[in-house]
PDB file of the backbone (N, CA, C, O) and the ligand in Angstrom, with CONECT records:
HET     ZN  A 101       1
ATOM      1  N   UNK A   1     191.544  28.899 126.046  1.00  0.00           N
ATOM      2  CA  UNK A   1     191.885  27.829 126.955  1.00  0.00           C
ATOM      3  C   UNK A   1     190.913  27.757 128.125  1.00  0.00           C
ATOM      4  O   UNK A   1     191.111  27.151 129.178  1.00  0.00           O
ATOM      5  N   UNK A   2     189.896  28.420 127.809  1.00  0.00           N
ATOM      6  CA  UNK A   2     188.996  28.597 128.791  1.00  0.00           C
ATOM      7  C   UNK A   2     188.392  27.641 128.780  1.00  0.00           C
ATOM      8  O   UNK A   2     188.059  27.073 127.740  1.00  0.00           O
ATOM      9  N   UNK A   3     187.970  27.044 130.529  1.00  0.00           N
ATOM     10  CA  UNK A   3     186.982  25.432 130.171  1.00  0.00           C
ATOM     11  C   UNK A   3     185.604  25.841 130.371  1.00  0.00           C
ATOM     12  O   UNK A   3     184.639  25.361 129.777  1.00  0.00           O
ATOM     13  N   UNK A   4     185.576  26.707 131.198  1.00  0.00           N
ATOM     14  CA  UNK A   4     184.056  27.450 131.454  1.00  0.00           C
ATOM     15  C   UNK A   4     183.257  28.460 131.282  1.00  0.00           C
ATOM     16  O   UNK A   4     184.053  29.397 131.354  1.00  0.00           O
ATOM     17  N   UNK A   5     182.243  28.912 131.105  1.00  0.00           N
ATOM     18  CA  UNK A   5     182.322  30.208 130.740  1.00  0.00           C
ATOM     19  C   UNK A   5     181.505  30.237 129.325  1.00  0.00           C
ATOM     20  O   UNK A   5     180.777  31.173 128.995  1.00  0.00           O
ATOM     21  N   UNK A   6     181.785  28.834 128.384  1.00  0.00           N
ATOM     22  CA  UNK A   6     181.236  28.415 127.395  1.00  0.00           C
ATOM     23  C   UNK A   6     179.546  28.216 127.133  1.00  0.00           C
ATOM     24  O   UNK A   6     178.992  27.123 127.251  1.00  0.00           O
ATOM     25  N   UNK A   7     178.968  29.251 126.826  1.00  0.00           N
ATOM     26  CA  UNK A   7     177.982  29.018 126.877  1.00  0.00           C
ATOM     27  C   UNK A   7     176.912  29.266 125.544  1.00  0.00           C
ATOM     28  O   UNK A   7     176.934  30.426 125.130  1.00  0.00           O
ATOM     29  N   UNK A   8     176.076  28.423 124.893  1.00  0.00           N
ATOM     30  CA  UNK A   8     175.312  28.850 123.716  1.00  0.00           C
ATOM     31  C   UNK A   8     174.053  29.755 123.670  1.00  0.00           C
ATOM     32  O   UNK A   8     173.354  30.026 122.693  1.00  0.00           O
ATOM     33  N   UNK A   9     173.917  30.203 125.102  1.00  0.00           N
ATOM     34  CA  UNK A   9     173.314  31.757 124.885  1.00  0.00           C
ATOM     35  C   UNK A   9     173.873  32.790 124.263  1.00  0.00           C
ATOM     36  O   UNK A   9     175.070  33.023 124.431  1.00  0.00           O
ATOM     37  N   UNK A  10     172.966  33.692 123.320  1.00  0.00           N
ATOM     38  CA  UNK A  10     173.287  34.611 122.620  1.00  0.00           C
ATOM     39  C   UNK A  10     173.846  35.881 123.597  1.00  0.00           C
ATOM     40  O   UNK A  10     173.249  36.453 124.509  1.00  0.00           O
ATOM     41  N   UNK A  11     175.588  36.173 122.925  1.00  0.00           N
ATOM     42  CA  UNK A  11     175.775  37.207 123.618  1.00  0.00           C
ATOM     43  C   UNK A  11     176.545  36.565 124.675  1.00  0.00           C
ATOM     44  O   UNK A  11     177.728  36.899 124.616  1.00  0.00           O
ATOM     45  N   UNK A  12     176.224  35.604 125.800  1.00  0.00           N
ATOM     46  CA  UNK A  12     176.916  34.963 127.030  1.00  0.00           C
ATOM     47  C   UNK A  12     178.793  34.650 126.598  1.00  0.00           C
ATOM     48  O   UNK A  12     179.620  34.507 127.498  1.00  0.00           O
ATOM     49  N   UNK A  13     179.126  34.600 125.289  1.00  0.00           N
ATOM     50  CA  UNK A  13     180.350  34.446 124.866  1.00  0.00           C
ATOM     51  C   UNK A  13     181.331  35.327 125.166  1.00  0.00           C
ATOM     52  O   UNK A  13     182.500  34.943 125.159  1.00  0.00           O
ATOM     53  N   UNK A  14     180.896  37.049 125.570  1.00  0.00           N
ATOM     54  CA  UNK A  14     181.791  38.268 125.328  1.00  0.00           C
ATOM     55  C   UNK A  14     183.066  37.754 126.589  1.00  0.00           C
ATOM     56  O   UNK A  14     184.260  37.635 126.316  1.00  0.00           O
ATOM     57  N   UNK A  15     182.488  37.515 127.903  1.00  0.00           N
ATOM     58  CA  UNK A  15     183.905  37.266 128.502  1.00  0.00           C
ATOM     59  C   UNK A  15     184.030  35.872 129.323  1.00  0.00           C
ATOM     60  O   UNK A  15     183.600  35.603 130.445  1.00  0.00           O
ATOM     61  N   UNK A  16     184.806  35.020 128.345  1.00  0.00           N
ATOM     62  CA  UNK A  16     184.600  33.746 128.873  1.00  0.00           C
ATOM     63  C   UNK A  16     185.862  33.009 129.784  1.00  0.00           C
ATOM     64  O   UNK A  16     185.924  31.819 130.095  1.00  0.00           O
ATOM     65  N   UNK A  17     186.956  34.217 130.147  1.00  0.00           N
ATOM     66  CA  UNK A  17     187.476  34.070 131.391  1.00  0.00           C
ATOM     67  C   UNK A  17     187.849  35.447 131.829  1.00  0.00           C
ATOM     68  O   UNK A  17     187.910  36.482 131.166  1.00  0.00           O
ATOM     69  N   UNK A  18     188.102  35.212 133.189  1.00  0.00           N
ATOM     70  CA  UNK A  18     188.664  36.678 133.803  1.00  0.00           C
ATOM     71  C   UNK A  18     189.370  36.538 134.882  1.00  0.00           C
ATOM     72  O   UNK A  18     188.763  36.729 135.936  1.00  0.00           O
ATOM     73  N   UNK A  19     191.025  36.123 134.968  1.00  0.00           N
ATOM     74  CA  UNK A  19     191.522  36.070 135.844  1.00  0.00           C
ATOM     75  C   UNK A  19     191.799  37.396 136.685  1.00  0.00           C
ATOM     76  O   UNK A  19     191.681  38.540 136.245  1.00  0.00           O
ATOM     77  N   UNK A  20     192.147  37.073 137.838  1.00  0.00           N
ATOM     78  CA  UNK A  20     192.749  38.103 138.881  1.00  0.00           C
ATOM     79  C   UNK A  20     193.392  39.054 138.096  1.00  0.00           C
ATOM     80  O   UNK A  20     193.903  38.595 137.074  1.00  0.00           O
ATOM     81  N   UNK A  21     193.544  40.553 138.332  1.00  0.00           N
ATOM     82  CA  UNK A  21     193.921  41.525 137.190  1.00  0.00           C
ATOM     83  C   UNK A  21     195.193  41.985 138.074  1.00  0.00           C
ATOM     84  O   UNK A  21     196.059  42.672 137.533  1.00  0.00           O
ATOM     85  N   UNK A  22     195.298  41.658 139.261  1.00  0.00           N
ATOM     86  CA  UNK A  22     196.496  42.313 139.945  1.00  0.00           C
ATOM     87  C   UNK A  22     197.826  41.867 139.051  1.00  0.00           C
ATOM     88  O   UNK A  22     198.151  40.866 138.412  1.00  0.00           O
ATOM     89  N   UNK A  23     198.459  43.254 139.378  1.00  0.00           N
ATOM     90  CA  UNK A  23     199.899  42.310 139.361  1.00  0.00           C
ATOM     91  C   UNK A  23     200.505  42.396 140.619  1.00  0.00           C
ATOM     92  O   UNK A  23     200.124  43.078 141.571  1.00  0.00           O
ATOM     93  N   UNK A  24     201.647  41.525 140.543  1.00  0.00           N
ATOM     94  CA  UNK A  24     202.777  41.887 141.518  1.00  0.00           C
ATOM     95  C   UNK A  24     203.862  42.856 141.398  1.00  0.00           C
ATOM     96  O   UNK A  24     203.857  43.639 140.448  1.00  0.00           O
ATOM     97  N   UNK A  25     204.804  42.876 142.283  1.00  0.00           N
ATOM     98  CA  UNK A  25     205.835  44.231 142.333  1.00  0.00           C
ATOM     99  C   UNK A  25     206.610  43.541 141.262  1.00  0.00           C
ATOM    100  O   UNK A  25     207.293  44.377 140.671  1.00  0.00           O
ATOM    101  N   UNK A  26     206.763  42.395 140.805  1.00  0.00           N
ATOM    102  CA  UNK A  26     207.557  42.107 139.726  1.00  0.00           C
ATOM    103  C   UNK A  26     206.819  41.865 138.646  1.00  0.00           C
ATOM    104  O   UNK A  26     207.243  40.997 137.883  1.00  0.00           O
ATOM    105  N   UNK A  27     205.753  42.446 138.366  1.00  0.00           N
ATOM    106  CA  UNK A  27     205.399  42.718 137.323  1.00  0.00           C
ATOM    107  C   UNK A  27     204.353  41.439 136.980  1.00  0.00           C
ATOM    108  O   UNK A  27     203.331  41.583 136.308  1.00  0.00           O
ATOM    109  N   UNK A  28     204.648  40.594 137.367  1.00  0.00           N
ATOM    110  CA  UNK A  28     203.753  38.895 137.209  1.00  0.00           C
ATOM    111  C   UNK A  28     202.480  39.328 137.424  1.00  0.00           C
ATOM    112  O   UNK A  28     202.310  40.455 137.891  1.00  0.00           O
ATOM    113  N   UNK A  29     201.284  38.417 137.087  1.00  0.00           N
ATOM    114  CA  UNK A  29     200.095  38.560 136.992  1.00  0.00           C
ATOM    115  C   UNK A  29     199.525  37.782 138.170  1.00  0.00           C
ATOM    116  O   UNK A  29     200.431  37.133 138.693  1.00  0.00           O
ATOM    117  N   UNK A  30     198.686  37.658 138.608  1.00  0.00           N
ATOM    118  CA  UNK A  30     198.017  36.833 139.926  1.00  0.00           C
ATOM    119  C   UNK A  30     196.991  35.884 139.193  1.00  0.00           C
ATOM    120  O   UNK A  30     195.939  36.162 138.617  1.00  0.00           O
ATOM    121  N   UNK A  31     197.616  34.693 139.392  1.00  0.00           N
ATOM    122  CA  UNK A  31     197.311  33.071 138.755  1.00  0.00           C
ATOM    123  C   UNK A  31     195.514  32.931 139.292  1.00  0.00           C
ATOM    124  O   UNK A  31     194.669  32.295 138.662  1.00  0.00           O
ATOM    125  N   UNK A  32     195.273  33.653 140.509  1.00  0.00           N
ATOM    126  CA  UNK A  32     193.769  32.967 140.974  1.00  0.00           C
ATOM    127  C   UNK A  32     193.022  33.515 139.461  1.00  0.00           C
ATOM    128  O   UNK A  32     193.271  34.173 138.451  1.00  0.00           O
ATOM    129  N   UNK A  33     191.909  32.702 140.141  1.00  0.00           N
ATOM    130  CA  UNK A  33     190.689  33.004 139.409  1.00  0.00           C
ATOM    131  C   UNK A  33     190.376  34.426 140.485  1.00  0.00           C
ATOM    132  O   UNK A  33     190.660  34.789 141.627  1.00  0.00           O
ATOM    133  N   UNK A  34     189.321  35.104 138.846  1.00  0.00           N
ATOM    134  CA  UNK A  34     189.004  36.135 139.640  1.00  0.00           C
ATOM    135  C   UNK A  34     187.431  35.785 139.499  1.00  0.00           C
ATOM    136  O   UNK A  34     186.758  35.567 138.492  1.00  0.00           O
ATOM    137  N   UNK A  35     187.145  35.806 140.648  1.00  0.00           N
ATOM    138  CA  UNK A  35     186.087  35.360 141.176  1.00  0.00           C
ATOM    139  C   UNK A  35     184.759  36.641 141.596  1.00  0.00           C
ATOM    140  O   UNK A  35     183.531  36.552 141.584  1.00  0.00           O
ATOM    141  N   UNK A  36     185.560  37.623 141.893  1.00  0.00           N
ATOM    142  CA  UNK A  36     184.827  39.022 142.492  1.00  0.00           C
ATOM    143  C   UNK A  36     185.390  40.088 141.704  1.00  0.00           C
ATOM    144  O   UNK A  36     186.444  40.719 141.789  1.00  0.00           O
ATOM    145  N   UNK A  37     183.844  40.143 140.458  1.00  0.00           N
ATOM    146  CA  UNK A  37     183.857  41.775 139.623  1.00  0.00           C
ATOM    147  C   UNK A  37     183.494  42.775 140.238  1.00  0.00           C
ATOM    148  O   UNK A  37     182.755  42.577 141.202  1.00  0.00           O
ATOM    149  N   UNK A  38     183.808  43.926 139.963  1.00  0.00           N
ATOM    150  CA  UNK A  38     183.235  45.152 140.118  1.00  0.00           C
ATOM    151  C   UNK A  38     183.231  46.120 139.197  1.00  0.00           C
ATOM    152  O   UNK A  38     184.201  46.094 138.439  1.00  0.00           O
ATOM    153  N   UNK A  39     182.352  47.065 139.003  1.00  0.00           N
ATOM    154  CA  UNK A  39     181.836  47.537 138.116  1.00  0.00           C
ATOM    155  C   UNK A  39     181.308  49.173 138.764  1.00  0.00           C
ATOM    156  O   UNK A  39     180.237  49.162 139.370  1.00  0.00           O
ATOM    157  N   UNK A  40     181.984  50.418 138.643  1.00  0.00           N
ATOM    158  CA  UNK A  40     181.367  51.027 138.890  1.00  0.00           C
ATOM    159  C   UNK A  40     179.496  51.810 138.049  1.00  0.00           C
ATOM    160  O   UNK A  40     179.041  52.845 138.537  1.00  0.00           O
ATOM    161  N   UNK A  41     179.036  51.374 137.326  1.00  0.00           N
ATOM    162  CA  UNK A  41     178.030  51.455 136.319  1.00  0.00           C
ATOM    163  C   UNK A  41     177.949  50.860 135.711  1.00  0.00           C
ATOM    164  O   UNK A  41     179.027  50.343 135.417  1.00  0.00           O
ATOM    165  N   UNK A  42     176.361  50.175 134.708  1.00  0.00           N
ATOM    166  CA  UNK A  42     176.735  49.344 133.703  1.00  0.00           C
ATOM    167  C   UNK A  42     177.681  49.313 132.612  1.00  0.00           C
ATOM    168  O   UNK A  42     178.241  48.311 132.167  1.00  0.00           O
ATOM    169  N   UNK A  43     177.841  50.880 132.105  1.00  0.00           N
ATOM    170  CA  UNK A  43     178.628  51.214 131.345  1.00  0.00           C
ATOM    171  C   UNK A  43     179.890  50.651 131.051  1.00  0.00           C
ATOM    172  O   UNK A  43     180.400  50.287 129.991  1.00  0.00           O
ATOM    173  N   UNK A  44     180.366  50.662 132.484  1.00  0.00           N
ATOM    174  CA  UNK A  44     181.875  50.200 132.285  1.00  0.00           C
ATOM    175  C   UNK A  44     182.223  48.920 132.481  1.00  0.00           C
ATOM    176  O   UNK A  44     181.555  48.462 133.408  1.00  0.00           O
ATOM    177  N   UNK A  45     183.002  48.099 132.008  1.00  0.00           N
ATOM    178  CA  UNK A  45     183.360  47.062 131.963  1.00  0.00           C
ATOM    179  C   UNK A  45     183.655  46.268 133.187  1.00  0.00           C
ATOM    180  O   UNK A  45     184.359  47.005 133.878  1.00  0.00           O
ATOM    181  N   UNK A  46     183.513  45.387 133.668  1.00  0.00           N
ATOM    182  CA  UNK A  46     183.519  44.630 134.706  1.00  0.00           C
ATOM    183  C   UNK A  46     185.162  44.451 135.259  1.00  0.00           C
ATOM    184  O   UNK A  46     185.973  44.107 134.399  1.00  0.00           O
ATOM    185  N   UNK A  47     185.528  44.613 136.279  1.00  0.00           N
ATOM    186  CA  UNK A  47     186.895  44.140 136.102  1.00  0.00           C
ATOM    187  C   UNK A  47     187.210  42.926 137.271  1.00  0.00           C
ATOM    188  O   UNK A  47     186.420  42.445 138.083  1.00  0.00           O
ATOM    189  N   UNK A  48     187.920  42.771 137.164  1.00  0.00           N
ATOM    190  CA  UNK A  48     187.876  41.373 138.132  1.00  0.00           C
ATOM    191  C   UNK A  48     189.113  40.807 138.907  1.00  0.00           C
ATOM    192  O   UNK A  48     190.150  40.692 138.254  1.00  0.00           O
ATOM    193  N   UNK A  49     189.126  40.326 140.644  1.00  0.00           N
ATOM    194  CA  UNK A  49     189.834  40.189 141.234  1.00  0.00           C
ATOM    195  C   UNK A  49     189.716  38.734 142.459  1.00  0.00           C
ATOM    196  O   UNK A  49     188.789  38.396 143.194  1.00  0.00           O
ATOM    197  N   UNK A  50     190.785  38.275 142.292  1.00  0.00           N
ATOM    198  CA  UNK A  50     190.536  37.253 143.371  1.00  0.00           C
ATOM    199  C   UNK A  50     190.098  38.072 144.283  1.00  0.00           C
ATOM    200  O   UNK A  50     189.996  39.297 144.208  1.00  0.00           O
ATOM    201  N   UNK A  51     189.709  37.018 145.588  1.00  0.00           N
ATOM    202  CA  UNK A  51     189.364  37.501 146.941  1.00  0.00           C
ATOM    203  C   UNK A  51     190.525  38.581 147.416  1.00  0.00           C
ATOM    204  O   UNK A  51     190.330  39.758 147.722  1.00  0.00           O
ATOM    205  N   UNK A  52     191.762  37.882 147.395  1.00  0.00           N
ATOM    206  CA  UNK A  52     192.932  38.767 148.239  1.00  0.00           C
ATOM    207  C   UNK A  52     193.281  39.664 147.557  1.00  0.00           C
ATOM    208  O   UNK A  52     194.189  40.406 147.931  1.00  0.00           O
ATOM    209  N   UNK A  53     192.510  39.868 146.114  1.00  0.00           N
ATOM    210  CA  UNK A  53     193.333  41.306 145.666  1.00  0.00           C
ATOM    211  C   UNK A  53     192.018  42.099 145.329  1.00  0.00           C
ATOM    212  O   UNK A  53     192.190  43.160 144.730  1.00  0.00           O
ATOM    213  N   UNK A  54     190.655  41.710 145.647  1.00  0.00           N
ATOM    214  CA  UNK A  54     189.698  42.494 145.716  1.00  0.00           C
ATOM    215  C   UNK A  54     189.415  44.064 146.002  1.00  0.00           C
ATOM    216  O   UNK A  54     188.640  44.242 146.942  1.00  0.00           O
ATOM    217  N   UNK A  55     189.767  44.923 145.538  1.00  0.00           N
ATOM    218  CA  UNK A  55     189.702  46.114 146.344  1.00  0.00           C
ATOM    219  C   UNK A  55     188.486  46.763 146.552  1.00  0.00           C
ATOM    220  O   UNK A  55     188.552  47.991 146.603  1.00  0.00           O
ATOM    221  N   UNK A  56     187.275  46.186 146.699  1.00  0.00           N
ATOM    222  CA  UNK A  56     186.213  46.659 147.134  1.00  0.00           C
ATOM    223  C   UNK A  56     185.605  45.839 148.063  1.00  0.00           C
ATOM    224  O   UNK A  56     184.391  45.691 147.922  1.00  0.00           O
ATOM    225  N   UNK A  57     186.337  45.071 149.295  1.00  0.00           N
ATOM    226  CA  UNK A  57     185.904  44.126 149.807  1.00  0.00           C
ATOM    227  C   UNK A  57     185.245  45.162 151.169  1.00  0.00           C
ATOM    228  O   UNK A  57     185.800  46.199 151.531  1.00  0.00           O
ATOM    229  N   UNK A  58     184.211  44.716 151.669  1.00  0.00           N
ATOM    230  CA  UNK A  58     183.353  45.156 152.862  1.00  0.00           C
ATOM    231  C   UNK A  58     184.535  45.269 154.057  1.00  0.00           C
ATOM    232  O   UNK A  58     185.560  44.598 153.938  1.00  0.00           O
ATOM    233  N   UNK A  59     184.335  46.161 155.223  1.00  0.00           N
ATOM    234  CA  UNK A  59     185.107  45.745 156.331  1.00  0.00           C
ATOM    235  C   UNK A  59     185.021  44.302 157.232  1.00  0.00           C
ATOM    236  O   UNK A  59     185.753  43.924 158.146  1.00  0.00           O
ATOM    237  N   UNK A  60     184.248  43.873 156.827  1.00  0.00           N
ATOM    238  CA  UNK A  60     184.010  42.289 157.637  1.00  0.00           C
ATOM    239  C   UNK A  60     184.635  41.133 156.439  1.00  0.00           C
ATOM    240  O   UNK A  60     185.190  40.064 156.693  1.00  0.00           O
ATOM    241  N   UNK A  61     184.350  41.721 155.087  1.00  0.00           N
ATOM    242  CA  UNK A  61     185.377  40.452 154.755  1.00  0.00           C
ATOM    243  C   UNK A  61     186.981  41.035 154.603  1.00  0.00           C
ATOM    244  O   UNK A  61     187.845  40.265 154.183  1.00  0.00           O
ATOM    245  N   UNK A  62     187.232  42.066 154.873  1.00  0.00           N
ATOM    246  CA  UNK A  62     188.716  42.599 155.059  1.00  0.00           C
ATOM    247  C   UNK A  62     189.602  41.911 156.123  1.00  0.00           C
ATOM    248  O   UNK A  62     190.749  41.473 156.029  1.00  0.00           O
ATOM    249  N   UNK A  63     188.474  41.951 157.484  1.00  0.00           N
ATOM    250  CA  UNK A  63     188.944  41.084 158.699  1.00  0.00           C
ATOM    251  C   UNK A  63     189.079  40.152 158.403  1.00  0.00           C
ATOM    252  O   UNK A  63     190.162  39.636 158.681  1.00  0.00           O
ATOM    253  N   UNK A  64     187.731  39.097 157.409  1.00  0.00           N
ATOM    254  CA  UNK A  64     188.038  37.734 157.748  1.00  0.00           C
ATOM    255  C   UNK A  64     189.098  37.230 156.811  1.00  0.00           C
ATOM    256  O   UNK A  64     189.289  36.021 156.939  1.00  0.00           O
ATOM    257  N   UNK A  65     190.188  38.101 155.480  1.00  0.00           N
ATOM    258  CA  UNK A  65     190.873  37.921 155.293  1.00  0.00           C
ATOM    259  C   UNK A  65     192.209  37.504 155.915  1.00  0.00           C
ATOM    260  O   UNK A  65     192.935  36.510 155.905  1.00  0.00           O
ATOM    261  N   UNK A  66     192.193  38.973 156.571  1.00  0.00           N
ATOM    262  CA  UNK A  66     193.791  39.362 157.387  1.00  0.00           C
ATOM    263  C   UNK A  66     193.668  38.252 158.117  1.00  0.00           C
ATOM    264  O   UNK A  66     194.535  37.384 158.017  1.00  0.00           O
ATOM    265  N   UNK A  67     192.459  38.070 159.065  1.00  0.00           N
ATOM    266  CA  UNK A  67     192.664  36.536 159.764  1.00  0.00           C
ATOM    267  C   UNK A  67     193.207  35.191 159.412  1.00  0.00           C
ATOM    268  O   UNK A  67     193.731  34.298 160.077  1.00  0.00           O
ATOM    269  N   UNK A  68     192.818  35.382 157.740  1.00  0.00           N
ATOM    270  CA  UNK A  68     193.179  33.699 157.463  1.00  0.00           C
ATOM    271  C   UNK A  68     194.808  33.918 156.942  1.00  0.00           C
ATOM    272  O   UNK A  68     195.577  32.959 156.876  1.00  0.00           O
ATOM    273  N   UNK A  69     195.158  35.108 156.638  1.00  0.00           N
ATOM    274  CA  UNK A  69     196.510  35.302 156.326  1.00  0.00           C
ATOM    275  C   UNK A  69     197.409  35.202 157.540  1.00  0.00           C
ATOM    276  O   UNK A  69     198.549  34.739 157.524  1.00  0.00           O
ATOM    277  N   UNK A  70     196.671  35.765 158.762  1.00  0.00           N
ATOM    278  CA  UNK A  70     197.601  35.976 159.902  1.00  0.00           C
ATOM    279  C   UNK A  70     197.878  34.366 160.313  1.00  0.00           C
ATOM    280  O   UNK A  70     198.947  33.809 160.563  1.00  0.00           O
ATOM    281  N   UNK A  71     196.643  33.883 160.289  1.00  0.00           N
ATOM    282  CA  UNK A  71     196.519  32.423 160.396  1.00  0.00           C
ATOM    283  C   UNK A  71     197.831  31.259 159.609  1.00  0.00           C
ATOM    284  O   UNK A  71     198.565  30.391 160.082  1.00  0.00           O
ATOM    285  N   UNK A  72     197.671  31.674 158.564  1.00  0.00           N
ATOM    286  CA  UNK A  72     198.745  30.886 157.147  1.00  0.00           C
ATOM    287  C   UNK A  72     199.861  31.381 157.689  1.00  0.00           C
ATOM    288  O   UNK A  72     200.791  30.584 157.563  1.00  0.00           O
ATOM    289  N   UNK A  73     200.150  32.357 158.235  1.00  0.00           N
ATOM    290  CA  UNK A  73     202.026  32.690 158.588  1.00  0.00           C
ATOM    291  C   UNK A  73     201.877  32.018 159.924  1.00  0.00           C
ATOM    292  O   UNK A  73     202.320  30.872 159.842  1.00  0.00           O
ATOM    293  N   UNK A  74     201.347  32.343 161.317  1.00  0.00           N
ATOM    294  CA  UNK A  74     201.608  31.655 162.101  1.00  0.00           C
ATOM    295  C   UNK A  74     202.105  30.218 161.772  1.00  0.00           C
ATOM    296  O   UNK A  74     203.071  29.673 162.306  1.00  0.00           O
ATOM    297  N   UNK A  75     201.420  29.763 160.957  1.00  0.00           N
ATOM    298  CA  UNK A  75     201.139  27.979 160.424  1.00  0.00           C
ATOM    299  C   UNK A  75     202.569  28.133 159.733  1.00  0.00           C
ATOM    300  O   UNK A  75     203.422  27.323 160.097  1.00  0.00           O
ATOM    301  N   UNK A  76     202.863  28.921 158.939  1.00  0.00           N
ATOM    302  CA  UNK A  76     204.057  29.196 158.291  1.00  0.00           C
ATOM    303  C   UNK A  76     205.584  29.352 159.571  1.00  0.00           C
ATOM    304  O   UNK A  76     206.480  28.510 159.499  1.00  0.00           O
ATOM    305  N   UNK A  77     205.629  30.028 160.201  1.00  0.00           N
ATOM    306  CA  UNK A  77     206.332  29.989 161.141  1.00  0.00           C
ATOM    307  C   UNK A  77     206.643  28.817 162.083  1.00  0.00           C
ATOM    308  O   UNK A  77     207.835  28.521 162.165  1.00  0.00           O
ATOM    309  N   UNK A  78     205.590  27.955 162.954  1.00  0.00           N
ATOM    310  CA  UNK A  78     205.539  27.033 163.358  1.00  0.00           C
ATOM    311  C   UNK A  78     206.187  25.964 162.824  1.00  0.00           C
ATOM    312  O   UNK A  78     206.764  25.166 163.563  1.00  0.00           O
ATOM    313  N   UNK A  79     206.170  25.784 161.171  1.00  0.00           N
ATOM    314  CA  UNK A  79     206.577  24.583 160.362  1.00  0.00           C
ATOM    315  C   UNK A  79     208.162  25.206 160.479  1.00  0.00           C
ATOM    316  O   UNK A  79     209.082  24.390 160.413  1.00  0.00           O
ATOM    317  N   UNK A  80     208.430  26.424 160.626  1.00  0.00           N
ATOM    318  CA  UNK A  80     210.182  26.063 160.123  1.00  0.00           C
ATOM    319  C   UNK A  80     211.332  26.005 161.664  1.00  0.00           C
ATOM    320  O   UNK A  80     212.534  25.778 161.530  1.00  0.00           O
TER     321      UNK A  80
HETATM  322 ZN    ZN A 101     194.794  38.070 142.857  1.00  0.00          ZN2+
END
């Protein structure tokens, strides 16, 4: 069901989607795209995570997360 990813280079076929790998506490899967692999060596397989469930994110994009989250609840609060 993949729309992208499709490509007629040899070989470019092996992973032609890779959503967010988190789950949640109820067990559900995390709908983003996963956008940011990591890979400790070539060896091992790439694995892949949205932004917010990234666990190898730098300390500067850690901040500019929590910010936009702290941001979305304020905004969240205000509306009710
Ligand atoms: Zn995620």
């Amino acid at each position: 069901m993949s729309i992208e990813g499709h490509s007629t280079a040899p070989g470019a076929n092996v992973i032609v989607e890779h959503y967010c790998e988190h789950r949640h506490a109820d067990g559900t899967r995390c709908k983003e795209w996963g956008g940011w692999g990591h890979s400790p060596s070539p060896a091992v397989p790439t694995r892949w995570w949205c932004f917010e469930h990234f666990p190898h994110k730098s300390y500067e994009q850690e901040q500019a997360l929590r910010r936009k989250l702290e941001a979305a609840e304020r905004e969240k609060e205000m509306s009710q």
